[in-house]
PDB file of N, CA, C and O in Angstrom, chain B, residues numbered from 101:
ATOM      1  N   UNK B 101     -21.287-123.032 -42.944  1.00  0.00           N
ATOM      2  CA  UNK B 101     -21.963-124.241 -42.561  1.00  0.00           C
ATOM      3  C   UNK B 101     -23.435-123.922 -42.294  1.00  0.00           C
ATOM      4  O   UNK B 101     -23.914-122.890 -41.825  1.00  0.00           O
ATOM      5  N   UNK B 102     -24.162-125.259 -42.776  1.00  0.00           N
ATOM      6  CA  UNK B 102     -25.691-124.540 -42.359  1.00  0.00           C
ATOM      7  C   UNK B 102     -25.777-124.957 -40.814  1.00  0.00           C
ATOM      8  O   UNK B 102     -25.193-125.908 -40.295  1.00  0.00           O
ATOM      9  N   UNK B 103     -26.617-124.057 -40.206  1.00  0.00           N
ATOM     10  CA  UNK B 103     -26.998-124.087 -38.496  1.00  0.00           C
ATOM     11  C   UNK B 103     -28.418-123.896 -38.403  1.00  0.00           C
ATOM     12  O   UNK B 103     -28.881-122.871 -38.902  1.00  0.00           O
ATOM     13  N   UNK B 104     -28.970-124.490 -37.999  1.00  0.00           N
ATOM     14  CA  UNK B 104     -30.310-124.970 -36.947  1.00  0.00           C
ATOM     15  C   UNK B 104     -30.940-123.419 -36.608  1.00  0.00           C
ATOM     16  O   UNK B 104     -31.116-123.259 -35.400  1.00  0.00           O
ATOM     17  N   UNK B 105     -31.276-122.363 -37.374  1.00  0.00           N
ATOM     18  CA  UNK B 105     -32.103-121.416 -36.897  1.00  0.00           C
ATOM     19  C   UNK B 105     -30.325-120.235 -36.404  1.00  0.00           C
ATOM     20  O   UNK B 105     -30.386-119.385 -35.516  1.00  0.00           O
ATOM     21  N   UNK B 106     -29.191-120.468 -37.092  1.00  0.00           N
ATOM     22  CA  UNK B 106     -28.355-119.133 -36.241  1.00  0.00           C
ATOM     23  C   UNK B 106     -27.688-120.166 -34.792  1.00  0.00           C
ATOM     24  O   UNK B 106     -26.469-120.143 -34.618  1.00  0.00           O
ATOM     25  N   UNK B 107     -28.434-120.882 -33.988  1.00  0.00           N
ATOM     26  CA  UNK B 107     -28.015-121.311 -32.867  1.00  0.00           C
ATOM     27  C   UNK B 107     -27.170-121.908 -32.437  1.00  0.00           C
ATOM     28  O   UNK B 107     -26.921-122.011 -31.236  1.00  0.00           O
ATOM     29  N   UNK B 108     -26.486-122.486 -33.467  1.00  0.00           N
ATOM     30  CA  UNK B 108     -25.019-123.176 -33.279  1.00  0.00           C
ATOM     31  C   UNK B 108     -25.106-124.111 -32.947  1.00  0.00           C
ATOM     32  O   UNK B 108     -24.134-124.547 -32.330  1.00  0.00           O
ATOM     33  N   UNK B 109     -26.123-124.880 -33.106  1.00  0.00           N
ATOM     34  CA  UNK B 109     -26.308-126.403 -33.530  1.00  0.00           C
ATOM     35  C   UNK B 109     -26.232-127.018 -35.017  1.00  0.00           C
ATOM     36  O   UNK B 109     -27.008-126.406 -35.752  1.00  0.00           O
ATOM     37  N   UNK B 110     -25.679-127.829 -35.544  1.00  0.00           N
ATOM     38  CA  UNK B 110     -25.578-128.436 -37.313  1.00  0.00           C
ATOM     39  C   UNK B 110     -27.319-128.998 -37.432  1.00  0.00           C
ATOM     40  O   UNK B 110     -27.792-129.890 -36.729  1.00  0.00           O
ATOM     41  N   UNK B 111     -27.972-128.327 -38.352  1.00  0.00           N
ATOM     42  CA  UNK B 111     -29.066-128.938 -38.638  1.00  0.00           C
ATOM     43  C   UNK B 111     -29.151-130.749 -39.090  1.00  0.00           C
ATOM     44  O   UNK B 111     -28.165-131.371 -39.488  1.00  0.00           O
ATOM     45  N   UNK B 112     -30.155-131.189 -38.966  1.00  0.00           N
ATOM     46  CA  UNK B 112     -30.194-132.699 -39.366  1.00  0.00           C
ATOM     47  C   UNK B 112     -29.652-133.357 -40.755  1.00  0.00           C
ATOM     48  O   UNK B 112     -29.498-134.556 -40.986  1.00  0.00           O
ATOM     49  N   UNK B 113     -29.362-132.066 -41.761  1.00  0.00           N
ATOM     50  CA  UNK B 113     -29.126-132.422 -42.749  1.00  0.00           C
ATOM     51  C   UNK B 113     -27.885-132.093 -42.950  1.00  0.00           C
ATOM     52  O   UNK B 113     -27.384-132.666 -43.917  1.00  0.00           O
ATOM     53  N   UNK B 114     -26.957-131.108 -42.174  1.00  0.00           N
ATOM     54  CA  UNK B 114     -25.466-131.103 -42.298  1.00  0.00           C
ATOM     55  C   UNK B 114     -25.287-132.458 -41.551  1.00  0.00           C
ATOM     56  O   UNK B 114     -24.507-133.155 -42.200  1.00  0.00           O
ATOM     57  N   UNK B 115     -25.760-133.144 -40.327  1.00  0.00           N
ATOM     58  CA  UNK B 115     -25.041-133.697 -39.413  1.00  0.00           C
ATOM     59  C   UNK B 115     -24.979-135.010 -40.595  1.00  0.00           C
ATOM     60  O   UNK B 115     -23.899-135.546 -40.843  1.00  0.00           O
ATOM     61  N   UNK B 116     -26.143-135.404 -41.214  1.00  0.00           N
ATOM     62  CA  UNK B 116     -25.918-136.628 -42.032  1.00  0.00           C
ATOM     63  C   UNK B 116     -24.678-136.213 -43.141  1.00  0.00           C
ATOM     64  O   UNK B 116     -23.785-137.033 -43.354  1.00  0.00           O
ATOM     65  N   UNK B 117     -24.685-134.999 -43.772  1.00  0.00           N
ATOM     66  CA  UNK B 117     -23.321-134.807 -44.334  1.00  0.00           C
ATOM     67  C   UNK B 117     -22.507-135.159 -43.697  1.00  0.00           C
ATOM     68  O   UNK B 117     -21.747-136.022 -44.136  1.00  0.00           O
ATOM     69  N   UNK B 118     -22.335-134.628 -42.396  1.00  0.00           N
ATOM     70  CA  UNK B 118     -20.655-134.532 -42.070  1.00  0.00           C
ATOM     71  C   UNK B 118     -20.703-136.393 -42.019  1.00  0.00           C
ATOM     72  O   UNK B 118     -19.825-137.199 -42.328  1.00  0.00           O
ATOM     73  N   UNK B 119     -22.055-136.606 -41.516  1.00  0.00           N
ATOM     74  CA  UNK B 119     -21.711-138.177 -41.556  1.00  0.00           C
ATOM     75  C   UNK B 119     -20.935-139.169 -42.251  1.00  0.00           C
ATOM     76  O   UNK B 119     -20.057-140.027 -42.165  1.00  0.00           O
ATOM     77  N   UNK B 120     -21.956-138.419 -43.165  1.00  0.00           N
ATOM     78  CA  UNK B 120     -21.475-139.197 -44.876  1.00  0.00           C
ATOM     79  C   UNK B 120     -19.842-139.182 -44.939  1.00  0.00           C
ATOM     80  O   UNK B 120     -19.161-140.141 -45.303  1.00  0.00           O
ATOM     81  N   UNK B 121     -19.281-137.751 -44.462  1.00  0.00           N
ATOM     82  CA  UNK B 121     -18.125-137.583 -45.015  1.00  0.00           C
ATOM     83  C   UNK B 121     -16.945-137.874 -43.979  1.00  0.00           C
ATOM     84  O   UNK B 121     -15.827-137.360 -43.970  1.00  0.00           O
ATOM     85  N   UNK B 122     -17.615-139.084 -42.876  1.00  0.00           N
ATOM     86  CA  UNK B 122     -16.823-139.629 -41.677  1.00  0.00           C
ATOM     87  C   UNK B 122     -16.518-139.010 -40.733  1.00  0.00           C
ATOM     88  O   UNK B 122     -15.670-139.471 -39.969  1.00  0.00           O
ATOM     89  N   UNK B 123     -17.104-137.796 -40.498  1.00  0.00           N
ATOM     90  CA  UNK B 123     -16.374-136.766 -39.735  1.00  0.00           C
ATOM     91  C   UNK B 123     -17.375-136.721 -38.393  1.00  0.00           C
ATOM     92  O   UNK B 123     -18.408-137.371 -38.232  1.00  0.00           O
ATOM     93  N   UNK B 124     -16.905-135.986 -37.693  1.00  0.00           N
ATOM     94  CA  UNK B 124     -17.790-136.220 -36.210  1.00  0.00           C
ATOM     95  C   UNK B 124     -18.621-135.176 -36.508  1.00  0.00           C
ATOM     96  O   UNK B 124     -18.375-134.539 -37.532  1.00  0.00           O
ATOM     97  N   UNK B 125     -19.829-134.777 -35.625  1.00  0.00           N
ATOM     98  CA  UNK B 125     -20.625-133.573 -36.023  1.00  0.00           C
ATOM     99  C   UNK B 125     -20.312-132.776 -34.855  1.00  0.00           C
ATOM    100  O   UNK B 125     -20.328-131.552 -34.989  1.00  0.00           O
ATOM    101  N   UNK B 126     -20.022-133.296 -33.703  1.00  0.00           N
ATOM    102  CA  UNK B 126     -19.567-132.475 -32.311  1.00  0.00           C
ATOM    103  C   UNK B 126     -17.978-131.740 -32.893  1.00  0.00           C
ATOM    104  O   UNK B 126     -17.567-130.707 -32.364  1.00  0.00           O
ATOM    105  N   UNK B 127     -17.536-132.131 -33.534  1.00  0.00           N
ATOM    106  CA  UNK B 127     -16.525-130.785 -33.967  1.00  0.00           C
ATOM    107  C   UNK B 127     -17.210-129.748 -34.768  1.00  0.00           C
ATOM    108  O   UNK B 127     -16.575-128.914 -35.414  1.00  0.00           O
ATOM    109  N   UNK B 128     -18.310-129.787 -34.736  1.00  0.00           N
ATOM    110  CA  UNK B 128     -18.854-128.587 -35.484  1.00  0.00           C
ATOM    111  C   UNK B 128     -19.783-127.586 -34.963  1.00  0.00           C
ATOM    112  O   UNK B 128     -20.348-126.638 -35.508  1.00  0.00           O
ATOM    113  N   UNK B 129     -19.795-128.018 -33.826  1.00  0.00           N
ATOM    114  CA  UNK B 129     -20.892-127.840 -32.984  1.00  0.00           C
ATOM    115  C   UNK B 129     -20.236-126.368 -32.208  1.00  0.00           C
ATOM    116  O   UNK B 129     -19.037-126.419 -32.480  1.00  0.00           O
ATOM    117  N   UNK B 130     -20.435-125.370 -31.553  1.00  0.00           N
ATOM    118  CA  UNK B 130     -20.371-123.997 -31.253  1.00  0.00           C
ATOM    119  C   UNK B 130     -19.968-124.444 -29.804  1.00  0.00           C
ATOM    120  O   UNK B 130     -20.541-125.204 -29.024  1.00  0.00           O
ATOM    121  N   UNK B 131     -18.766-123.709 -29.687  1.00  0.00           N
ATOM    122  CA  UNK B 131     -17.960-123.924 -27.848  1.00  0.00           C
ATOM    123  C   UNK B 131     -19.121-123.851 -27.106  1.00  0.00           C
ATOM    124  O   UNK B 131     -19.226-124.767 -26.291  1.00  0.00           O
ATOM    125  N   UNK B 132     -20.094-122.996 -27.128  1.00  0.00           N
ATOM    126  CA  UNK B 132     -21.400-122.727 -25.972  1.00  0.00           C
ATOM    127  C   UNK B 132     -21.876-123.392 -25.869  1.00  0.00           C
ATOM    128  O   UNK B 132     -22.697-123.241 -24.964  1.00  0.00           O
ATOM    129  N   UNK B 133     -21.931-124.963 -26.697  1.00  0.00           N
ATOM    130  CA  UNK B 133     -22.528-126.071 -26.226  1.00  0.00           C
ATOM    131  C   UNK B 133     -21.714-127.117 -25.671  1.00  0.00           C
ATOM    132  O   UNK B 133     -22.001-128.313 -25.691  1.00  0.00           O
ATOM    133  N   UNK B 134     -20.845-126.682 -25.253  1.00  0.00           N
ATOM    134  CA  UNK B 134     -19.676-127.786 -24.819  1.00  0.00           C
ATOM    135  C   UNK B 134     -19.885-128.220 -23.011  1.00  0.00           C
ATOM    136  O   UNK B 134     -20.086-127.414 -22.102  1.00  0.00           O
ATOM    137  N   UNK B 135     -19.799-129.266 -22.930  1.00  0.00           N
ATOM    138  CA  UNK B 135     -19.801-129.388 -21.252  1.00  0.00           C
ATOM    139  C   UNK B 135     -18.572-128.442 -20.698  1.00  0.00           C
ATOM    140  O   UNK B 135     -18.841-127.611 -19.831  1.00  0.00           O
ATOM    141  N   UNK B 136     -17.439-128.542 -21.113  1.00  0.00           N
ATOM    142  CA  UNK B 136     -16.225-127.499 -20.624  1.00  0.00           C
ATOM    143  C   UNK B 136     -16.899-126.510 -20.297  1.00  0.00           C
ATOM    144  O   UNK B 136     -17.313-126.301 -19.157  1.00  0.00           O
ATOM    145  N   UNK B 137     -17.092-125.736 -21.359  1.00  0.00           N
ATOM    146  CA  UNK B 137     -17.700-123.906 -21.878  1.00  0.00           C
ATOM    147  C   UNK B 137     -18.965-124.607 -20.444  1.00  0.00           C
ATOM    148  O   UNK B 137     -18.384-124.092 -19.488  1.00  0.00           O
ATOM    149  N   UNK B 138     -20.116-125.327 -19.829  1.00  0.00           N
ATOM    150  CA  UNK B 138     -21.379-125.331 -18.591  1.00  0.00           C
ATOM    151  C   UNK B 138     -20.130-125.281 -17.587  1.00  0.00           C
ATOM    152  O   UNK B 138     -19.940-124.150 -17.138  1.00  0.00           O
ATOM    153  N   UNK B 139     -19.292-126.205 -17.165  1.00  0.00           N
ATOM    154  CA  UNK B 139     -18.780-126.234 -16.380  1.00  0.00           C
ATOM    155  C   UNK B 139     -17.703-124.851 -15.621  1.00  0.00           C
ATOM    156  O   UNK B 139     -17.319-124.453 -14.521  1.00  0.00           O
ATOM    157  N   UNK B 140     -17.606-124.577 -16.876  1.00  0.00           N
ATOM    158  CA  UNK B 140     -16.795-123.150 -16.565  1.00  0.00           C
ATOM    159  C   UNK B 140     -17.621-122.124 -16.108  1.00  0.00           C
ATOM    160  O   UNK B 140     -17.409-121.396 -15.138  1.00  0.00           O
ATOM    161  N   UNK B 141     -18.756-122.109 -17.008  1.00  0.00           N
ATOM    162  CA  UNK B 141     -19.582-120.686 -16.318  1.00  0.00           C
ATOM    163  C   UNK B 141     -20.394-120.950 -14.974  1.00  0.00           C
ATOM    164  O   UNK B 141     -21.120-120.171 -14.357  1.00  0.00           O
ATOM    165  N   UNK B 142     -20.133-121.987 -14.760  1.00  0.00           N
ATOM    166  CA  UNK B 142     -21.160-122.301 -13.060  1.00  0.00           C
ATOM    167  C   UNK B 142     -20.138-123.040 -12.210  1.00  0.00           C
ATOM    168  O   UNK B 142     -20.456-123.939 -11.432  1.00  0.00           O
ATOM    169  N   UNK B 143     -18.625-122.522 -12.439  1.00  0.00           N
ATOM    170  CA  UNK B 143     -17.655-122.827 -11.641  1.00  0.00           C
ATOM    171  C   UNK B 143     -17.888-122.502 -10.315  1.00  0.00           C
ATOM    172  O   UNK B 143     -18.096-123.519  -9.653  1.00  0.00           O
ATOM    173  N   UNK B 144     -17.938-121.413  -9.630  1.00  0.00           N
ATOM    174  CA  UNK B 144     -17.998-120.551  -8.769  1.00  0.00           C
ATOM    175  C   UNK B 144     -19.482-120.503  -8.322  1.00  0.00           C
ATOM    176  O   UNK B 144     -20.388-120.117  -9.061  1.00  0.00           O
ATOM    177  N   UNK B 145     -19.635-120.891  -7.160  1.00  0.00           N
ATOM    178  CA  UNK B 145     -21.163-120.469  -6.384  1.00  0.00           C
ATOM    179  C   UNK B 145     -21.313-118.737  -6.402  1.00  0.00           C
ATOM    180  O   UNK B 145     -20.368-117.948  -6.407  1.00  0.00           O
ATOM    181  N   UNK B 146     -22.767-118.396  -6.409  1.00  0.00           N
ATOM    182  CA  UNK B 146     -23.135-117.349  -6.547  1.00  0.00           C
ATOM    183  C   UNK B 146     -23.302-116.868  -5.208  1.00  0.00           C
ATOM    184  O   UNK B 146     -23.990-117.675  -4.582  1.00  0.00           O
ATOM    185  N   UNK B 147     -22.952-115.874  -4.498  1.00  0.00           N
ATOM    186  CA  UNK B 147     -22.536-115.432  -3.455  1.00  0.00           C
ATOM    187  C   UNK B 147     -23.939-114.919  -3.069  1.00  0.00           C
ATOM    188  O   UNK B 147     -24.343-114.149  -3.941  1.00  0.00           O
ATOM    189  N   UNK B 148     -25.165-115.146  -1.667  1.00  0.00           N
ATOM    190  CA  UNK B 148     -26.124-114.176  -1.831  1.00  0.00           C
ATOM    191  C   UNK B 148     -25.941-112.574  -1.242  1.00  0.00           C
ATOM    192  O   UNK B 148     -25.057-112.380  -0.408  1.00  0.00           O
ATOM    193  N   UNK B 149     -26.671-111.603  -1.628  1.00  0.00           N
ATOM    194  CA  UNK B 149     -26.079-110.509  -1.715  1.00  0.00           C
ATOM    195  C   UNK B 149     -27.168-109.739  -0.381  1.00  0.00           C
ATOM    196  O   UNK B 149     -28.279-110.187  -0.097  1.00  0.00           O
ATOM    197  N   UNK B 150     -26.609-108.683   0.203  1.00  0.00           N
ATOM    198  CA  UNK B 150     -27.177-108.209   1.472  1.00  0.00           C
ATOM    199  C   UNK B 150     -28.758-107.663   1.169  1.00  0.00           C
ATOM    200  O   UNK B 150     -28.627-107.448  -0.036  1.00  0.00           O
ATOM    201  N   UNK B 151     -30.092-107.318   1.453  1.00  0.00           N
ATOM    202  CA  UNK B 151     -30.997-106.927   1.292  1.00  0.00           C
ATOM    203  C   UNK B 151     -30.794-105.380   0.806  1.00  0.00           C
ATOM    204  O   UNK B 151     -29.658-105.000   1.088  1.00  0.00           O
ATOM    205  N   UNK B 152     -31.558-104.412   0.173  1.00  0.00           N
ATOM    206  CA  UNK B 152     -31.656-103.510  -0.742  1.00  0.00           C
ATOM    207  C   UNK B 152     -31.427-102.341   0.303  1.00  0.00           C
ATOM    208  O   UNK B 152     -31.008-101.257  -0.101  1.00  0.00           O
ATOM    209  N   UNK B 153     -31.669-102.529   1.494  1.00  0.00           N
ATOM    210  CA  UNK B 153     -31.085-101.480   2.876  1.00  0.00           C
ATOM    211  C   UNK B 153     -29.797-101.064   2.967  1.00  0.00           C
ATOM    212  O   UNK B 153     -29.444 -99.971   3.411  1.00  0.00           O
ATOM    213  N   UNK B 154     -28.998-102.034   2.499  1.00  0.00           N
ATOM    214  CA  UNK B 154     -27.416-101.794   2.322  1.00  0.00           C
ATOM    215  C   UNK B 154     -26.759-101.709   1.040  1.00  0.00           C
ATOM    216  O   UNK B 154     -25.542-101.819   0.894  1.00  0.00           O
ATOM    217  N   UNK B 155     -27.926-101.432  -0.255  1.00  0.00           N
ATOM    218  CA  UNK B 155     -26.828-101.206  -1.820  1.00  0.00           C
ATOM    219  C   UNK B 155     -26.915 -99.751  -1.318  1.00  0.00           C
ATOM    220  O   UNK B 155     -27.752 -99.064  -0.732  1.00  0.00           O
ATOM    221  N   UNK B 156     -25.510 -99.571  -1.875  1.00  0.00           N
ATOM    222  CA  UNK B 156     -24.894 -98.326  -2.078  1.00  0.00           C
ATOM    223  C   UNK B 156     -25.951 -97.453  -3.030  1.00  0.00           C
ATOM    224  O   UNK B 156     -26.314 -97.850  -4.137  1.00  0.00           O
ATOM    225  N   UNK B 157     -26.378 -96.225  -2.435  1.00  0.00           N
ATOM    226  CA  UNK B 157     -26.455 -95.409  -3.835  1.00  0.00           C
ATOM    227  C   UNK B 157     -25.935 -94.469  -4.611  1.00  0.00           C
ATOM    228  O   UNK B 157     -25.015 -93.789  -4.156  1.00  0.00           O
ATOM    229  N   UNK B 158     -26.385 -94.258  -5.846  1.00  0.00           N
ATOM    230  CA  UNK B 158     -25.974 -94.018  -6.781  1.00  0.00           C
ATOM    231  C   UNK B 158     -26.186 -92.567  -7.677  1.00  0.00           C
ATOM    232  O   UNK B 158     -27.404 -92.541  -7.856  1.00  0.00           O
ATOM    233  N   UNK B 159     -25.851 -91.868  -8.050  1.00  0.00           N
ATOM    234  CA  UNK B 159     -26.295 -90.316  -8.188  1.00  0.00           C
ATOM    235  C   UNK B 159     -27.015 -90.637 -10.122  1.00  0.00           C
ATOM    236  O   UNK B 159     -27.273 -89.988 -11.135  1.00  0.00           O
ATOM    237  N   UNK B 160     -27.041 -91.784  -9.716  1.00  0.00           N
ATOM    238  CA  UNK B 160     -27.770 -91.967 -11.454  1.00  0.00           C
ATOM    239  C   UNK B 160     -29.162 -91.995 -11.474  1.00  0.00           C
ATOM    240  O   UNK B 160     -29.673 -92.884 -10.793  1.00  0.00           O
ATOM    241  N   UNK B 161     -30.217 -90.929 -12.339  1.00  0.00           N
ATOM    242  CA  UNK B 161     -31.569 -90.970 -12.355  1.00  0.00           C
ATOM    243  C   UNK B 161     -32.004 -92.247 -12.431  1.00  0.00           C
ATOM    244  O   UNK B 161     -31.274 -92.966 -13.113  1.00  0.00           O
ATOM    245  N   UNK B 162     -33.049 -92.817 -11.908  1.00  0.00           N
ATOM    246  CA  UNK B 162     -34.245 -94.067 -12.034  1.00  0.00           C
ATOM    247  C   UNK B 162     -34.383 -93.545 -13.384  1.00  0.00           C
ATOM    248  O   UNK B 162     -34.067 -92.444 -13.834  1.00  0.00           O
ATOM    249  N   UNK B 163     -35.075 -94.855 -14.103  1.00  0.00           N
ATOM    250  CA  UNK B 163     -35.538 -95.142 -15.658  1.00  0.00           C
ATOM    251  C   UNK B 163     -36.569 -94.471 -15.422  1.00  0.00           C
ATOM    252  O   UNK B 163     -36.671 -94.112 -14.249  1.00  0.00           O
ATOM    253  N   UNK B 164     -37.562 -94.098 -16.262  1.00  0.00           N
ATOM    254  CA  UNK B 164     -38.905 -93.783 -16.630  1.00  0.00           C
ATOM    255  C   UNK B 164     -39.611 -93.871 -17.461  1.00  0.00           C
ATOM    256  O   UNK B 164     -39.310 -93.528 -18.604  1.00  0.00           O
ATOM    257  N   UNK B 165     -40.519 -94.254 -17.204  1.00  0.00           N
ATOM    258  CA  UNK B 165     -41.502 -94.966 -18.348  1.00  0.00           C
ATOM    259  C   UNK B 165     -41.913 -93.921 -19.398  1.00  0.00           C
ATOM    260  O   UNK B 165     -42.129 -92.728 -19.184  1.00  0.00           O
ATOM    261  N   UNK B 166     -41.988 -94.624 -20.661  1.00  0.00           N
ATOM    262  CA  UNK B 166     -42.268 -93.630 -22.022  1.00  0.00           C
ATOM    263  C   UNK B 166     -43.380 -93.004 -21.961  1.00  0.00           C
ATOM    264  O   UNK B 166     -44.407 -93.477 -21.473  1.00  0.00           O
ATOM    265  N   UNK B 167     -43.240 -91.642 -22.559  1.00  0.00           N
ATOM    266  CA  UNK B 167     -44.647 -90.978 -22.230  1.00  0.00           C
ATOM    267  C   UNK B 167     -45.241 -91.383 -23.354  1.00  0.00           C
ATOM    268  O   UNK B 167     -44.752 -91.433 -24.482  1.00  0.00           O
ATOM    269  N   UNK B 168     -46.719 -91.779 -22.868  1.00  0.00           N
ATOM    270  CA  UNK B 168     -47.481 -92.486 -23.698  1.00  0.00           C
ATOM    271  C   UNK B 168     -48.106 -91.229 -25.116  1.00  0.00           C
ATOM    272  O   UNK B 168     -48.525 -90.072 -25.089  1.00  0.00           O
ATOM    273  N   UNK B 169     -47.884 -92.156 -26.112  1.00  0.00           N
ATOM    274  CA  UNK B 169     -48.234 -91.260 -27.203  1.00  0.00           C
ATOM    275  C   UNK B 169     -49.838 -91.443 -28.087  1.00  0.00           C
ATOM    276  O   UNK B 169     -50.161 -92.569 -28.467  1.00  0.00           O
ATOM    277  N   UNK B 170     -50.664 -90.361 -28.325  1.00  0.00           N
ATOM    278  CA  UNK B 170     -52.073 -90.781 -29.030  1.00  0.00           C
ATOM    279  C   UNK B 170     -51.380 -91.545 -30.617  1.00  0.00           C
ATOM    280  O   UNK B 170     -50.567 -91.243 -31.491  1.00  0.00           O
ATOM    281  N   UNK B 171     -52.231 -92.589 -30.303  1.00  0.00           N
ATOM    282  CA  UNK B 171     -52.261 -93.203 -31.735  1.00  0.00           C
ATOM    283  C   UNK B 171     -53.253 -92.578 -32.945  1.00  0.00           C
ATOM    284  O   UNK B 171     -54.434 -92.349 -32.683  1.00  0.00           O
ATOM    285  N   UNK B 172     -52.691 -92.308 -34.321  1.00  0.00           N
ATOM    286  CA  UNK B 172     -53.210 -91.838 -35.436  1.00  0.00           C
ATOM    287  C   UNK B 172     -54.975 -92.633 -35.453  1.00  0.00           C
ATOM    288  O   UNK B 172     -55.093 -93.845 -35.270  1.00  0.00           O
ATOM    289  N   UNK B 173     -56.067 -91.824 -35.671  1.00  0.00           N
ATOM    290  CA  UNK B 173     -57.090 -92.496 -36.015  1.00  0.00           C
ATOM    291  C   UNK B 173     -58.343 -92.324 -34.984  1.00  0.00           C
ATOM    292  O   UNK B 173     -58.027 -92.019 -33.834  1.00  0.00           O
ATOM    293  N   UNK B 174     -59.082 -92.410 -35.136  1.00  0.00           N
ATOM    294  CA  UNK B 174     -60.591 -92.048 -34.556  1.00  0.00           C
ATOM    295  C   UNK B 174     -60.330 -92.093 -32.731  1.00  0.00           C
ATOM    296  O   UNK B 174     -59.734 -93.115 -32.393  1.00  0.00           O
ATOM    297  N   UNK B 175     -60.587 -91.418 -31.903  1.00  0.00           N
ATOM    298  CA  UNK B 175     -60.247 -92.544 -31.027  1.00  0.00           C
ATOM    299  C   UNK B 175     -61.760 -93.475 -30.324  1.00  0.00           C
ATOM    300  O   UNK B 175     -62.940 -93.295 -30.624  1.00  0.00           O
ATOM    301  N   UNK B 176     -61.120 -94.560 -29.239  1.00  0.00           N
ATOM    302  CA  UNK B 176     -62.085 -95.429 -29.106  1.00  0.00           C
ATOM    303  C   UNK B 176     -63.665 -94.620 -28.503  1.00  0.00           C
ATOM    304  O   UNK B 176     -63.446 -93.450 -28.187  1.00  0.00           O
ATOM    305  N   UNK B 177     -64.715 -94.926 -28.365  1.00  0.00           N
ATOM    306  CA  UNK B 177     -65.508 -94.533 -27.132  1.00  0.00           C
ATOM    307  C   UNK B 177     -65.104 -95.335 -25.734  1.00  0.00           C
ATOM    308  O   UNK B 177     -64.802 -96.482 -25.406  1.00  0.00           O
ATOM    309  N   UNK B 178     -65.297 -93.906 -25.050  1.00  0.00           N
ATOM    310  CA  UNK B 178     -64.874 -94.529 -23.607  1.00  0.00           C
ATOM    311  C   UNK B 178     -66.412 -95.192 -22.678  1.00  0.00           C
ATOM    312  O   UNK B 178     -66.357 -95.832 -21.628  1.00  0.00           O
ATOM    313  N   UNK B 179     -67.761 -94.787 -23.475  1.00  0.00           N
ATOM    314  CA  UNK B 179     -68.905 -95.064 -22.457  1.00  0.00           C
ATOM    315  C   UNK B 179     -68.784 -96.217 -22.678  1.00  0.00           C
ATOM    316  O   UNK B 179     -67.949 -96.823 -23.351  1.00  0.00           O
ATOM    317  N   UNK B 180     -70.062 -96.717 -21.815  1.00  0.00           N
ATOM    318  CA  UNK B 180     -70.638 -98.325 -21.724  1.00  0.00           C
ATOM    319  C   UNK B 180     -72.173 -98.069 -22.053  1.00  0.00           C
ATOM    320  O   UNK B 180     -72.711 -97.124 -21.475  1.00  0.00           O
ATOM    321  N   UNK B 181     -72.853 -98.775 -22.864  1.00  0.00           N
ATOM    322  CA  UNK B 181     -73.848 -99.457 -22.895  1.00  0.00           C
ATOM    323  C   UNK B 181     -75.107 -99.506 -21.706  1.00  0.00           C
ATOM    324  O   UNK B 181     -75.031-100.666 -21.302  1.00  0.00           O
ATOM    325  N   UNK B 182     -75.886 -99.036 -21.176  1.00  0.00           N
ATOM    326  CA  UNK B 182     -76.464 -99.573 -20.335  1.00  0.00           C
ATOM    327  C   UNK B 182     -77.290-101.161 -20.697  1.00  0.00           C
ATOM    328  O   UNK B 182     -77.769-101.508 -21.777  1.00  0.00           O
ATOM    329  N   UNK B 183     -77.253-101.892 -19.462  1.00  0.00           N
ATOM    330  CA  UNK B 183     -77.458-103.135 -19.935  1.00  0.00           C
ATOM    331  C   UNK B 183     -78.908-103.733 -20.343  1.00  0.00           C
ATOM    332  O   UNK B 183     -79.171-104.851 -20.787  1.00  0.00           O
ATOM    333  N   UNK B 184     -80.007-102.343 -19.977  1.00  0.00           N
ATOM    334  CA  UNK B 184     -81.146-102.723 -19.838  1.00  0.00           C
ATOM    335  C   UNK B 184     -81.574-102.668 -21.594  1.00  0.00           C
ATOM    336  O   UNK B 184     -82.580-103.318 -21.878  1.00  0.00           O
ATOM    337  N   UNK B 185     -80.895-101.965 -22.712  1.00  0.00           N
ATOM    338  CA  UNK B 185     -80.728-101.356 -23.452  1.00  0.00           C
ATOM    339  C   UNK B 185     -81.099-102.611 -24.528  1.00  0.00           C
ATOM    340  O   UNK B 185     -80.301-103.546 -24.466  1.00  0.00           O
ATOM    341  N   UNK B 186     -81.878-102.718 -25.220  1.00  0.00           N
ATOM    342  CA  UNK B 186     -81.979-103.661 -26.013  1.00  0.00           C
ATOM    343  C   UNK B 186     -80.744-104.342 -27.454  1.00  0.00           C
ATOM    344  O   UNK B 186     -80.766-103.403 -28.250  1.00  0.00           O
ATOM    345  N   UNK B 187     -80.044-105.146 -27.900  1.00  0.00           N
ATOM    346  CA  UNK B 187     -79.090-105.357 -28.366  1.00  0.00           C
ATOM    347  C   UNK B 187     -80.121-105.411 -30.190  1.00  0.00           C
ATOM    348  O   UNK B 187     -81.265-105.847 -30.314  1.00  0.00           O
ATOM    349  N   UNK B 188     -79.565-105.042 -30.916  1.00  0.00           N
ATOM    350  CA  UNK B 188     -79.848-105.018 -32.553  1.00  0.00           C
ATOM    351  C   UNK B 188     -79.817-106.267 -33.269  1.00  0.00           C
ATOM    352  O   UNK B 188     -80.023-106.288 -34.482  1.00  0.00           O
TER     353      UNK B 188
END
């Protein structure tokens, strides 16, 4: 079936098909857009959770940021201009 970008919506031009061909377009439509499928996932209130003083820790290293790599090619100048300096 064609879909709206992947998203699981029927683009404007299937929905006039299915039209054409009497059929509903909400049967075609992807469970994740269903009021059931909202209602189910926000069944349950979200519990708030104690301040960061009381998570447990964990013997797993912190992330770390990528070591930054020189890019191929001249590199930039780092001076400045003095401003008194006449412009070309």
């Amino acid at each position: 079936m064609i879909r709206n970008g992947e998203t699981g919506i029927p683009c404007p031009h299937a929905c006039y098909a299915i039209w054409h061909n009497k059929q509903d377009p909400d049967d075609y439509l992807h469970m994740y857009y269903h009021k059931d499928t909202y209602l189910k996932a926000y069944e349950y209130a979200l519990q708030p959770i104690n301040g960061s003083h009381e998570w447990t820790k964990s013997s797993i290293q912190p992330v770390l940021p990528p070591v930054e790599k020189t890019m191929p090619g001249r590199p930039k100048k780092k001076r400045r201009k003095a401003k008194n300096k006449s412009k070309k």
